[in-house]
N, C-alpha and C positions, 0 to 999 in steps of 0.2 A: 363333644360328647365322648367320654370314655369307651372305651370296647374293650370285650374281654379276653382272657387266653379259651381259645378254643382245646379244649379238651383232644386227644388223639385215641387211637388204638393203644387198647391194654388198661385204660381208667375205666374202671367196675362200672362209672357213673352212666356208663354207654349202655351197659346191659339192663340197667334198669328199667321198667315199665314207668312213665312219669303221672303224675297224680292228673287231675280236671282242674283247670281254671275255675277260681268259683266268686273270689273277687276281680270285680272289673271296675278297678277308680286307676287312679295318676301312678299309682307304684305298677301297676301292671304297664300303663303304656311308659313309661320310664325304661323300663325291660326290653319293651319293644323297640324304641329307639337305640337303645345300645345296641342290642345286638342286631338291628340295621347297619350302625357303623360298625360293628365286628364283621357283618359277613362283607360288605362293601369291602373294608380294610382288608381280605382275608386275600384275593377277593373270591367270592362266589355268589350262587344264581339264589341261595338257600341255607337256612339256618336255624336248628332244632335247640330249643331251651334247654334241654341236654346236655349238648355239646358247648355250653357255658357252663355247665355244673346246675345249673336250675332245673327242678323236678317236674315243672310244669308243662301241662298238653298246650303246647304254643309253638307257633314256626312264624318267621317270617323268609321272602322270598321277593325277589325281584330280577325279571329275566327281560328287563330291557324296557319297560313297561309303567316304571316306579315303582321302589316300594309296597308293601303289604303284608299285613300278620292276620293271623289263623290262629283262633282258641279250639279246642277241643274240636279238633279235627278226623274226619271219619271217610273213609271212602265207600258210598254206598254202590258208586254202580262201576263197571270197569269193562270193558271193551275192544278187540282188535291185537295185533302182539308188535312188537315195535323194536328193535336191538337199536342200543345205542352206546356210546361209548360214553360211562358213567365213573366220575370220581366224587371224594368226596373231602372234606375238609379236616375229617378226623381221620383219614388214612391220607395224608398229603402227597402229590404229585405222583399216587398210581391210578391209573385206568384201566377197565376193562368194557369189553363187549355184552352188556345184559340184559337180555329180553325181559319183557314188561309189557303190561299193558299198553296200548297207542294210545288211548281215551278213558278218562275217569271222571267222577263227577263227584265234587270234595263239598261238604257238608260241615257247618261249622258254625263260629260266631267272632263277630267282627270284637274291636276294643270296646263298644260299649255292650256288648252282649247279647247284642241281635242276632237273631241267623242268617244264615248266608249260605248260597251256593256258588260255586264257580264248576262252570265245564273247563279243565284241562285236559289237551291232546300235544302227542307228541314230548315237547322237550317241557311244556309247562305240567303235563299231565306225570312226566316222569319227575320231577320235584318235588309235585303232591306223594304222590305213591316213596319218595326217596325218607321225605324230614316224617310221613307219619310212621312208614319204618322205625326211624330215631327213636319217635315218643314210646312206641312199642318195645324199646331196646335190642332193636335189628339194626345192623349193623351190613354193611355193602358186602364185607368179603362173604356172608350169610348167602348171599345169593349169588355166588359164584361156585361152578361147577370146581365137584372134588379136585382136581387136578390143580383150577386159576388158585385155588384157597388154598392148598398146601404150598404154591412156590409164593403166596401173597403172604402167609404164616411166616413162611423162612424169612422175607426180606424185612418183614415187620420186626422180627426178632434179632435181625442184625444191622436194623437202627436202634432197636434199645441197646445191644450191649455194644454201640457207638462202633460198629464195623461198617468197612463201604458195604454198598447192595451188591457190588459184584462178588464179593464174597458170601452172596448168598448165593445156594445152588437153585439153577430154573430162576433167572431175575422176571420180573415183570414186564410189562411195556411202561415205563415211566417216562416222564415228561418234567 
């Protein structure tokens, strides 16, 4: 299976709001399968149609569990506060401490276009709540206080112009 380059911090295609799934045949789940083996390959828990350069409301995710994809994804109910230490695959090897929801309840439609609900809490509930960010064109450093977001600014800006992080002032906790 091919996988694709995951898009990072600074590509426009992040800020984007992405369109609704509207066809459901073999090139949709085509999509789905790749970017299975992208985020597998990557690796990580989750991974927004976006973050391929694709406009579509689509995530798939897999946190130990198998595999799974989400078309037009919605969080209708949300619940409880939960801090956890969140990264992401367009902003590579930094993490932060981000409060969220503990419990959500994701609304959507499977590959052939059915509905579906799933309860996620905890670390599966923070994936929903993370890749439907993405589709929205919210972005992680977005939800880091003033302070985490200007020293994640600096280090961001001096991987683009190909400087170490330690020459960025306030480094991160990276990994």
């Amino acid at each position: 299976m091919p996988t694709f380059d995951i898009r990072v911090y600074g590509d426009p295609v992040l800020r984007q709001k992405v369109a609704p799934v509207t066809a459901f045949d073999g090139g949709l789940a085509r999509l789905a399968e790749d970017m299975i083996a992208t985020m597998h390959a990557a690796p990580g828990v989750g991974l927004a149609a976006n973050q391929v350069g694709v406009q579509k409301s689509l995530f798939v995710f897999d946190i130990g569990d198998g595999p799974q994809v989400v078309a037009n994804p919605r969080i209708s109910e949300s619940r409880g506060e939960w801090t956890f230490e969140e990264g992401c695959l367009s902003v590579p090897g930094l993490y932060w401490p981000i409060v969220r929801p503990k419990e959500v309840l994701l609304s959507g439609q499977d590959l052939d276009g059915e509905d579906i609900e799933i309860e996620g809490d905890e670390l599966l509930g923070r994936v929903f709540q993370h890749e439907v960010d993405h589709l929205e064109g919210v972005l992680l450093i977005e939800r880091l206080d003033p302070d985490q977001r200007r020293e994640a600014k600096r280090i961001l800006r001096a991987r683009a112009l190909g400087l170490p992080e330690e020459d960025a002032p306030g480094r991160a906790a990276a990994r």
